[in-house]
N, C-alpha and C positions, 0 to 999 in steps of 0.2 A: 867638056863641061867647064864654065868661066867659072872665077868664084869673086866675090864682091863683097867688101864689107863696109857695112853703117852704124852707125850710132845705135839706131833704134827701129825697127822691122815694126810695121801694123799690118795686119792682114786682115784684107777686110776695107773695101771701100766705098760703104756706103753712109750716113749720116755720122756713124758715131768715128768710123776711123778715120774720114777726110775731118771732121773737127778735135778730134785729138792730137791729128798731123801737123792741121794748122796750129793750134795752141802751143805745141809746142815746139812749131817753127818759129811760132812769136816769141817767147820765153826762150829758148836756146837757138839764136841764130847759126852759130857757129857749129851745129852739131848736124850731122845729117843723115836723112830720114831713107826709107824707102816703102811704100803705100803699097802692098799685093792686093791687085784687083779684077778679077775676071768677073765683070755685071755687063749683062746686054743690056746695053742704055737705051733699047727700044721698048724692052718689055714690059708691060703694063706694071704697075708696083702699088699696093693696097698701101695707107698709113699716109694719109694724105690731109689729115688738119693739122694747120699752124696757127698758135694764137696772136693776137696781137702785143702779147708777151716778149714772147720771141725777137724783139726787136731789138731790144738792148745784147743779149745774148748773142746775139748774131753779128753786132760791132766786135766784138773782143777777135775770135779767130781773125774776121777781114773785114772793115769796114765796104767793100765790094760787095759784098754776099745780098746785103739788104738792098742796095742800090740796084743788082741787078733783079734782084726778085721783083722790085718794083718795076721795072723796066719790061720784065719777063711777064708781068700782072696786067702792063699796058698793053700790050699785046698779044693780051690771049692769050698765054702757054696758063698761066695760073689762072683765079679765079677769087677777090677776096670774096670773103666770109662777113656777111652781115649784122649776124646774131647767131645766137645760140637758142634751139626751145625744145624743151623735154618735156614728157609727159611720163614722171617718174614716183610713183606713190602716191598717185593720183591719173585720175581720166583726162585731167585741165592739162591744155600746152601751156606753158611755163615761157615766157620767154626774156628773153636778156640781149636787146639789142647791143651792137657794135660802138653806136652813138655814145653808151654809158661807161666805156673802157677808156681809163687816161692814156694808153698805149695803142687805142686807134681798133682799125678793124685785123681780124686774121685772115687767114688764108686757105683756099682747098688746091693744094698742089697737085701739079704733074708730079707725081713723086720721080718717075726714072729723070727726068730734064733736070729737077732741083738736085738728085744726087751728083748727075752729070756735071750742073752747075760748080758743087762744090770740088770733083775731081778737075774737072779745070784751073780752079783758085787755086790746087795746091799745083799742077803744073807749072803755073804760071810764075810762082816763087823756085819753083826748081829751074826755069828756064830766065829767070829777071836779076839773077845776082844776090838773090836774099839766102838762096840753099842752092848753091849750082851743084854741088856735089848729092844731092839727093833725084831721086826719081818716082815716078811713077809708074811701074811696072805689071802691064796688063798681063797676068800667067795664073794658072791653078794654084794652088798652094799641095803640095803633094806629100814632103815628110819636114820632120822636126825633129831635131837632136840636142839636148841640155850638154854643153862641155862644160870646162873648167872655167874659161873666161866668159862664155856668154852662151849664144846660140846658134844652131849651123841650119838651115831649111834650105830645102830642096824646091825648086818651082819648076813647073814647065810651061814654053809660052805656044803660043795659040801653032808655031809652026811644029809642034814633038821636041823642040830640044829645051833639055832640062839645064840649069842655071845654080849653083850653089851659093847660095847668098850669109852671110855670117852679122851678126850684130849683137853689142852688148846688152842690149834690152831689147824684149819681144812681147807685143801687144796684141793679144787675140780680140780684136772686133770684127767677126764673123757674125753675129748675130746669136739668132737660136741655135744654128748649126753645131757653134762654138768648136768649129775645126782644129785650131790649134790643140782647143784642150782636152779634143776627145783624142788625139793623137798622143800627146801624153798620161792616157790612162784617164781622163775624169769621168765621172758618170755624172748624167744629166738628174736631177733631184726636182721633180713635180709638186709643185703644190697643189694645184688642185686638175683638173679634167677639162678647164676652160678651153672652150674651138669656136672659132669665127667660119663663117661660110660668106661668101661678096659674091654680088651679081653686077657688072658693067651695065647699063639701058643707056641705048643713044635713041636721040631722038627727031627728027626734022618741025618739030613746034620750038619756041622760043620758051623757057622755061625760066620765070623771072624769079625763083624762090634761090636767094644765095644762103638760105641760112642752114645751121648744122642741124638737126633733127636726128631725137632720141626718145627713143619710146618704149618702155617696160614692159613685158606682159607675162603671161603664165611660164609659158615654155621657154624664158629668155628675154635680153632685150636686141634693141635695134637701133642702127644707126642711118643717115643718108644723107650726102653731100654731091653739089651740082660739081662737075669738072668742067673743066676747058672743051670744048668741040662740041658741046649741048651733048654730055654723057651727065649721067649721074651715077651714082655708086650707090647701092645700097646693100648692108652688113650684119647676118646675125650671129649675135653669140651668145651659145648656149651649153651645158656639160657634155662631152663628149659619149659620157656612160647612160645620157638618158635619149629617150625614143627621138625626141626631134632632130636629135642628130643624125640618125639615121635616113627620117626625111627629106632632112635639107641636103642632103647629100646628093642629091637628084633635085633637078632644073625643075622640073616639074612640082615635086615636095616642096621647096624652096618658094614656089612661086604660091603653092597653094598655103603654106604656113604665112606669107607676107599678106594676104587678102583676109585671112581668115584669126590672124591675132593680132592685127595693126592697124589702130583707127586711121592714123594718121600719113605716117608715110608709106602703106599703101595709095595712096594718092600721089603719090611724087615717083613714078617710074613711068 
């Protein structure tokens, strides 16, 4: 077993840890990083709107990041985003085209390709001269140790052998999972019972509707956005403690709660 030591350990490589990596590859050059990430970059990944917000934001960690998104938008991997229109405390769609945003239109991502994208960007400073001493390192994250000077973690990579890696600062971006800190004892603190259920629909018609669609109703509301490939995604969330949860939990329940309390985007799948 190697042992290795960094600056600063993030585990966890998807949206939040490759732009915390990056920012703070920007902000401390000289210090170096190591990114723990085991994501199948194949696998379908739900949280796919970007606003046209995001634009400025997205210059700080790498001015790349936007240029390829655009680049990746030109050709089909993304998909912008035209408007936004809700029918929210009210029966009326609402809507807010893209036209009226001084930031332009957003986006409905490939979310696993835009994550991929950004574990790339930070590759690419580990491999360009800006952080040669850091890396990216595809392995599980397996245990965690607090010492005197910092942190000792255990990884294993994709072949069984495990890796000892040490660093003065350690960043749990794991998500919900929040691996790091359920490994040091934390308990996870619920505020409420909220759960989302998403259905993928492809389709072979041409489906010209790029806008975000949001729709209230008794049991919940509802989300749906076009993707890349003529898919569309549609998303409900509702409290886990009440009946339609149970429903939607099943393809069928799922399908029958989207015809039966959605004026609207029941019509978009």
């Amino acid at each position: 077993m190697d042992e290795t030591y960094f600056g600063v350990i993030v585990v966890g490589g998807g949206i939040a840890g490759c732009a915390t990596t990056l920012s703070l590859m920007r902000s401390a050059p000289k210090a170096t990083f190591a990114l723990i990430d085991n994501t199948n970059s194949t696998r379908f990944k739900i949280g796919e709107s970007l606003p046209g917000e995001s634009r400025r934001f997205l210059q700080y960690p790498s001015p790349s990041i936007a240029q390829r998104l655009e680049q990746d938008t030109a050709t089909g991997i993304h998909a912008h985003c035209t408007a936004n229109a809700s029918a929210w405390q009210s029966q009326d769609l609402q809507e807010t085209p893209a036209t009226t945003n001084p930031f332009g239109k957003g986006w409905h991502l490939n979310r696993a390709a835009f994550d991929e994208q950004l574990r790339t960007c930070v590759r690419s400073l580990c491999g360009d001269g800006i952080a040669v001493s850091s890396k990216v390192i595809n392995a599980n994250f397996k245990s965690v140790l607090r010492t005197s000077n910092g942190w000792t973690l255990v990884v294993r990579s994709e072949s069984g052998e495990e890796h000892t890696l040490r660093a003065k600062w350690l960043i749990d971006a794991s998500g919900r999972k929040a691996t790091v800190a359920q490994k040091l004892g934390a308990k996870t603190v619920r505020l409420d019972s909220l759960i989302a259920f998403y259905t993928v629909f492809s389709s072979t018609d041409v489906d010209p509707d790029y806008r975000t669609l949001i729709e209230a109703t008794e049991t919940g509301w509802w989300y749906s956005s076009q993707l890349s490939d003529q898919k569309r995604v549609v998303v409900f969330h509702t409290d886990d403690c009440d009946a339609p949860a149970k429903v939607a939990r099943r393809l069928d329940g799922f399908m029958d709660l989207l015809h039966a309390d959605t004026a609207y985007i029941k019509d978009h799948h």
